[in-house]
C-alpha positions in Angstrom: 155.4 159.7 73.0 156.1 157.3 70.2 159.7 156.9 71.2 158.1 155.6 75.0 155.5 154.2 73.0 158.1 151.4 71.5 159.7 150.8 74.7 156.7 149.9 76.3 155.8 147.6 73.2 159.3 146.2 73.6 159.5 145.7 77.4 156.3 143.7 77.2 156.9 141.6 74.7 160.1 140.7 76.0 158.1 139.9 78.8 156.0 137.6 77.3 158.7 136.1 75.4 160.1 134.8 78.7 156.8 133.3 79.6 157.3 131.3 76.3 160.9 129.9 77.1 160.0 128.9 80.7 156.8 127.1 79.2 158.0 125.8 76.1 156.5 122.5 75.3 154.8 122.1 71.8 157.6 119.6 70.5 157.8 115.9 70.6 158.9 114.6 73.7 162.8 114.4 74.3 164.7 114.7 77.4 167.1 117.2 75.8 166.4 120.7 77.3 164.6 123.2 74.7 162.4 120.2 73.2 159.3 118.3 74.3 159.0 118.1 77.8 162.1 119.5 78.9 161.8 123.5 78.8 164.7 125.9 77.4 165.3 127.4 80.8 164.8 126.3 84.1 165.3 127.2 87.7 168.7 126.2 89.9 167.1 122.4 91.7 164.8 121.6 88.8 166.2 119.0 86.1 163.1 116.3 86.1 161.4 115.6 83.2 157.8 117.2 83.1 155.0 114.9 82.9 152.9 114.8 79.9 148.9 114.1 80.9 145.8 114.3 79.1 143.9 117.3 80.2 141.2 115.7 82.0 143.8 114.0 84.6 144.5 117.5 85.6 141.3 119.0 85.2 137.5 118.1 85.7 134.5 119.5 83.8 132.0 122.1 85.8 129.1 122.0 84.6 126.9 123.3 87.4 123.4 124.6 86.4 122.8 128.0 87.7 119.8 126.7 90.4 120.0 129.6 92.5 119.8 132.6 90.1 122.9 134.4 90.2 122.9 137.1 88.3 126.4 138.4 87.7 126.7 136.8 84.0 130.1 136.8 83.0 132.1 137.4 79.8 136.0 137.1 78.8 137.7 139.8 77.5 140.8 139.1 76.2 142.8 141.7 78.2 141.0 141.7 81.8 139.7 137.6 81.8 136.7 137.0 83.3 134.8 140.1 83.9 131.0 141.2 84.2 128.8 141.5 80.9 127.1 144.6 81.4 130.4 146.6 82.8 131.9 144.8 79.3 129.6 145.5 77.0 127.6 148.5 78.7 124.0 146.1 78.5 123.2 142.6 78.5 123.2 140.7 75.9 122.7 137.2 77.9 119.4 135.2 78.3 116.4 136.2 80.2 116.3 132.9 81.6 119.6 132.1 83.4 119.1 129.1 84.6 120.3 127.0 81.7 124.0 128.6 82.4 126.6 127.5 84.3 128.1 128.7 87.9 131.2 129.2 88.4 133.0 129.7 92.1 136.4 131.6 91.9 139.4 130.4 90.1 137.5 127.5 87.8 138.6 128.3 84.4 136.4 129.0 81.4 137.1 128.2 77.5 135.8 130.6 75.0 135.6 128.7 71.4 135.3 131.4 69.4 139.0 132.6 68.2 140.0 136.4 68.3 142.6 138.8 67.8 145.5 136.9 69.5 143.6 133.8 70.6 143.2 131.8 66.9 141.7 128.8 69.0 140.1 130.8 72.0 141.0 131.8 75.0 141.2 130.2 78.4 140.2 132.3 81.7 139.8 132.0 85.2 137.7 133.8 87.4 139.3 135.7 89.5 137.6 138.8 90.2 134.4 137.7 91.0 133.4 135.1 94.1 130.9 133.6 91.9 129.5 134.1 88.4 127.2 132.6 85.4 128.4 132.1 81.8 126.8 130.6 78.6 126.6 126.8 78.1 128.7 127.7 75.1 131.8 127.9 77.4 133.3 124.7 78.6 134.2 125.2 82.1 136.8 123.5 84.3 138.2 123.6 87.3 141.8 121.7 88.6 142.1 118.5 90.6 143.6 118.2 93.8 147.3 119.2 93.6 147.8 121.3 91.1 148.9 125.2 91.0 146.3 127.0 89.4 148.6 130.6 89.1 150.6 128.6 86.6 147.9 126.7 84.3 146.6 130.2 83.7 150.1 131.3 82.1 150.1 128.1 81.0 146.6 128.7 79.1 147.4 132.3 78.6 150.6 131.5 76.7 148.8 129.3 73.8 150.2 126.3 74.6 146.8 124.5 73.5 146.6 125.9 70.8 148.2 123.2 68.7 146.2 120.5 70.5 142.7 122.1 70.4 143.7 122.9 66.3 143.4 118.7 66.3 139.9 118.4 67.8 138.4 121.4 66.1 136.3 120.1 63.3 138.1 121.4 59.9 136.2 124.0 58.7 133.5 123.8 61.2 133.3 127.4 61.9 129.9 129.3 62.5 130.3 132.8 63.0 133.8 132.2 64.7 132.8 129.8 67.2 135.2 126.6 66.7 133.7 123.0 67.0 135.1 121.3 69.8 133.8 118.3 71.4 133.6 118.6 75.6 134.3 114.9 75.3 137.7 115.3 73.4 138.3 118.5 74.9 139.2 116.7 78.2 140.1 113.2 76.4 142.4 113.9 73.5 144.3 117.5 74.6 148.3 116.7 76.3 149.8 118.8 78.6 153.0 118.9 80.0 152.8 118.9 84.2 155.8 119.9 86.5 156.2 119.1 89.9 154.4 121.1 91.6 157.4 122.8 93.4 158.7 123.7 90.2 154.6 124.9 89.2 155.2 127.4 91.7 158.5 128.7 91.2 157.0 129.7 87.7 153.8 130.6 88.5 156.0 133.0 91.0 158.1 134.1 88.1 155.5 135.1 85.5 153.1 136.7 88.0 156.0 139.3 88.7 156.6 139.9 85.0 152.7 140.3 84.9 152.8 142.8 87.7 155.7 144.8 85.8 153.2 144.6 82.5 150.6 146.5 84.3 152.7 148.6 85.7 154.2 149.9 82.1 150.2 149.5 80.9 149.1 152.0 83.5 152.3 154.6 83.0 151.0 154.1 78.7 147.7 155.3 79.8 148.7 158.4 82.0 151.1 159.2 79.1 148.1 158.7 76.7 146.2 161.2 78.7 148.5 163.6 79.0 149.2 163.5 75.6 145.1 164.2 74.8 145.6 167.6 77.2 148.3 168.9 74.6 146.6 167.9 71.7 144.1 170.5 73.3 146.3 173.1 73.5 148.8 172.5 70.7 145.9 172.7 68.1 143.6 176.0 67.9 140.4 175.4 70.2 138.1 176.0 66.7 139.0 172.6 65.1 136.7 169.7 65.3 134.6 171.1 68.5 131.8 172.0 66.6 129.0 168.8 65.3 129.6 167.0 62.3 127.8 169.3 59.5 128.1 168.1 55.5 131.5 169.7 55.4 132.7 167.2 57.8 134.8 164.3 57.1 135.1 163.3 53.4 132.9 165.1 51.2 132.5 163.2 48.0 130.5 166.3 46.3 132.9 168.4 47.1 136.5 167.7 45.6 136.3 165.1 47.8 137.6 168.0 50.4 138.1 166.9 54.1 137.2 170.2 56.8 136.1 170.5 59.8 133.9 173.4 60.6 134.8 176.0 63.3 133.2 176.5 66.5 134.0 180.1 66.8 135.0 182.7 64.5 138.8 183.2 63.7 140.3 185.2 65.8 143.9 186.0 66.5 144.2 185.5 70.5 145.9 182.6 71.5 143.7 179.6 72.1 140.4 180.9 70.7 139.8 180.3 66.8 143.1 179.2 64.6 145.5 179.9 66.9 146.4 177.3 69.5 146.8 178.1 73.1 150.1 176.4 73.4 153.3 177.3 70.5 156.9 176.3 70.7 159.3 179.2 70.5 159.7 181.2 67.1 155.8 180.1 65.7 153.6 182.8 65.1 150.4 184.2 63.1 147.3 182.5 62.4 146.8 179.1 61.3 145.9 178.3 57.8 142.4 176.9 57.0 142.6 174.9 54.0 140.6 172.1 52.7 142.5 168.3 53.2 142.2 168.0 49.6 144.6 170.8 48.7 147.8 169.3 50.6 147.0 165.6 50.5 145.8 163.1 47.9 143.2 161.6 49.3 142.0 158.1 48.1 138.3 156.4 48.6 138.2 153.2 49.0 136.7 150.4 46.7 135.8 146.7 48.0 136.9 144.0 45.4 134.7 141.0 44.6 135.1 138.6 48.0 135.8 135.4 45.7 139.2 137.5 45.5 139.5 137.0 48.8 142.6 135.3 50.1 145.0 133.9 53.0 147.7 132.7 50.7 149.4 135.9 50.0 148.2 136.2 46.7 147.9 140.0 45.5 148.0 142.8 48.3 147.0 142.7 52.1 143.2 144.0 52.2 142.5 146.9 54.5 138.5 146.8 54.3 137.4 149.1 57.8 138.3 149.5 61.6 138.7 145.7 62.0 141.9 146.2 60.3 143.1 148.9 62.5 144.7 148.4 65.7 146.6 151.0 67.9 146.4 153.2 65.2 148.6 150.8 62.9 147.2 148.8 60.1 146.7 145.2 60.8 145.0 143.1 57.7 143.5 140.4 58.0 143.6 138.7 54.9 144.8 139.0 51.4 143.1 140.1 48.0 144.2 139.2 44.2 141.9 142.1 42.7 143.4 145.3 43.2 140.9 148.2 43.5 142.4 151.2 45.2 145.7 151.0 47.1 147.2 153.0 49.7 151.3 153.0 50.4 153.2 152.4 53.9 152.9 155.7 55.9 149.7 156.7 54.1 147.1 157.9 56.8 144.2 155.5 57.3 140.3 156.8 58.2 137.6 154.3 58.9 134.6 155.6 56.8 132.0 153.5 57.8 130.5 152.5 61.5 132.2 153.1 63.0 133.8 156.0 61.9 136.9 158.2 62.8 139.8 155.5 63.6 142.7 157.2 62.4 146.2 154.8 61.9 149.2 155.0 59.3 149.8 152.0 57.3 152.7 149.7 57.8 151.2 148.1 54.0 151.0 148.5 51.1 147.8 147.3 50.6 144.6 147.0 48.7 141.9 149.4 50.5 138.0 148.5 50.4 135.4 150.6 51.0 135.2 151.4 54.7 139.0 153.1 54.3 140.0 156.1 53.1 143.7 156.5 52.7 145.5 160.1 52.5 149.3 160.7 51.9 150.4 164.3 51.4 151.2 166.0 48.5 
C-alpha cells in the first residue's frame, strides 16, 4: 500500500507539473519559448505570442445582492471548489440574514483571500456544481467577458499563476486571522495575465481537463485501496484492541510511566479473531499476542511548547511540530521554525496529536522541535 501509495503521489504530480509547463508565464515578457509570454511547450499550429491583459479586460466583477433568498450558501474547499456549506462543514456557519451576500449563476468564479495549505494567496473557484448559489461579501466574485474559455482560466487560476501578482496588491503584513488585504479595485486594475488565442485556450483547457480526469481516476482507486486496507487492519490485529471506550489507561497516561494501552473489549482468549489473537495470520505465526504497555518497547516523548517569540520562518533552530496542523497524510508537515529547543523527535519517529483533536498518527520526515500537542515515540 505504500509502494501504490507513491505511485499515485508521483503520477499526480507529474500531472500537475505538466499543467505548469503548458501555462508557464510568471517571467518578464520575451518572445523566446520557456519565458514571459511564450510557454515552454506548446501544441503543433500555435507559435503566437500570448497576450498580456490586466484582469479586468478579461474579467468583470459580480457583485449581485442575493434579492431573492437563495439559500444554497456556498463555500470553497480546496479539493472539490465550490461546494455547499452545510454538506462542507456538517452546519452553517453563514448569516441569518442572507441578503447582504452575493449570487452567483454557474461557472462565475469566486476568490477566497484567506491563504491555505497550498493556496498562500487564496484560491480561485468556479461554480460548477451548483446552478446557482450565495457566498460571503468577503469573496470577490467574477465572471469572464465575452470570448474567453472559462475551462482554461480555472487551470489557469488553479495552477497559481496569480499568485505573484496578488503577493503585489496584498497589503504587507495586513493579515487578520488569514484573510489577505486585497483591494476589489486593484484586484481587477493592477493583476496581468497572459491570454492565448482562444483556439489555443481550448486546446489546453482540453489537455488539462483529461489529466484532471486521470487525477480522479488514481484519487478514487487511493480511496478503494484505503478501504480495503481498513478491512485488513480488522483482521490482521486481534478484534480486543482499541474497540473498547477510552478509559484512563487509554492513550498516554502521564501517572503511569507515561505507559500507552488500550484496554480490551473481551477477555483474552486463544481462538482466532476474538481477544489477542487476530482473525487473519500469514503462514508460520502462531500463539497469542503479547500485551504490553507502549512504554516498555518504545521511548515515548511528551511534548513541550517553547516560548512563541522563538518562533521563526527563517530556518533558525529546528522545524516546530506543535499538533495536527502539522500533520498531513500521516507525514509531518511543519509549518514554521523554532530557535528554542524543548523536546525533539528524530525522522521515522511515530507522531500522535495529544490535544483536540486527538489520535492523528504520522511518522516524521524531521527532525524537529515537538510542542505540546505531539507526542513522539521511536522504539527501543
Amino acid at each position: 500500500l505504500e509502494l501504490v501509495s507513491g505511485g499515485f503521489d508521483t503520477s499526480t504530480s507529474s500531472a500537475r507539473a505538466l499543467s505548469h509547463w503548458v501555462l508557464t508565464n510568471d517571467r518578464p515578457l520575451s518572445g523566446v519559448e520557456g519565458e514571459g509570454n511564450v510557454p515552454e511547450i506548446r501544441f503543433p499550429g500555435f507559435s503566437e505570442p500570448w497576450v498580456e491583459k490586466r484582469l479586468g479586460e478579461v474579467f468583470k466583477r459580480v457583485n449581485t445582492r442575493n434579492s431573492n433568498n437563495n439559500t444554497n450558501v456556498l463555500t470553497i474547499s480546496a479539493q472539490k471548489g465550490l461546494v455547499n456549506q452545510e454538506e462542507y462543514f456538517n452546519k452553517s456557519v453563514s448569516s441569518k440574514d442572507l441578503s447582504n451576500y452575493y449570487l452567483l449563476e454557474k461557472g462565475c468564479f469566486a476568490y477566497n483571500k484567506s491563504y491555505s495549505k497550498g493556496y498562500p494567496m487564496g484560491a480561485i473557484k468556479r461554480l460548477n456544481k451548483y446552478n446557482r448559489g450565495v457566498v460571503s461579501p468577503l469573496y470577490i466574485c467574477l465572471k469572464s467577458l465575452s470570448n474567453q474559455q472559462d475551462d482554461f482560466f480555472e487551470q489557469y487560476f488553479e495552477g497559481g499563476f496569480l499568485n505573484r501578482q496578488i503577493h503585489k496588491i496584498a497589503q504587507e503584513g495586513a493579515r487578520n486571522h488569514g484573510l489577505l488585504n486585497v483591494s476589489v479595485v486593484e484586484f481587477f486594475k493592477d493583476i496581468l495575465i497572459f491570454s492565448p488565442s482562444l483556439p489555443e485556450q481550448q486546446k489546453i483547457a482540453d489537455f488539462l481537463t483529461t489529466i484532471d480526469t486521470k487525477i480522479q481516476s488514481l484519487t478514487q482507486k487511493k480511496e478503494a485501496l484505503g478501504q480495503y486496507k481498513k478491512g485488513l487492519l480488522q483482521k490482521l490485529f486481534p478484534a480486543g484492541f482499541g474497540s473498547a471506550q477510552p478509559t484512563e489507561n487509554c492513550f498516554l497516561n502521564h501517572n503511569a510511566n507515561r505507559s500507552l494501552t488500550r484496554p480490551l473489549s473481551r477477555p483474552l482468549s486463544g481462538v482466532e479473531g476474538e481477544g489477542n489473537v487476530p482473525e487473519l495470520r500469514f503462514p508460520g505465526f502462531d500463539g497469542d499476542w503479547e500485551t504490553v504497555k507502549l512504554s516498555s518497547v518504545a521511548n515515548i516523548t511528551m511534548g513541550s511548547s517553547p516560548k512563541s517569540s522563538a518562533y521563526n520562518e527563517n530556518f533558525n533552530g529546528l522545524p516546530l511540530l506543535q499538533g495536527n496542523a502539522d500533520i498531513t497524510g500521516r507525514k509531518s508537515y511543519p509549518r514554521i521554525y523554532s530557535s528554542e529547543i524543548t523536546k525533539e523527535c528524530q525522522v521515522g519517529d511515530i507522531l500522535l496529536s495529544v490535544r483536540a483533536p486527538v489520535g492523528s498518527v504520522a511518522k516524521s520526515l524531521h527532525h524537529a522541535c515537538v510542542g505540546r500537542g505531539i507526542s513522539a515515540i521511536a522504539a527501543k
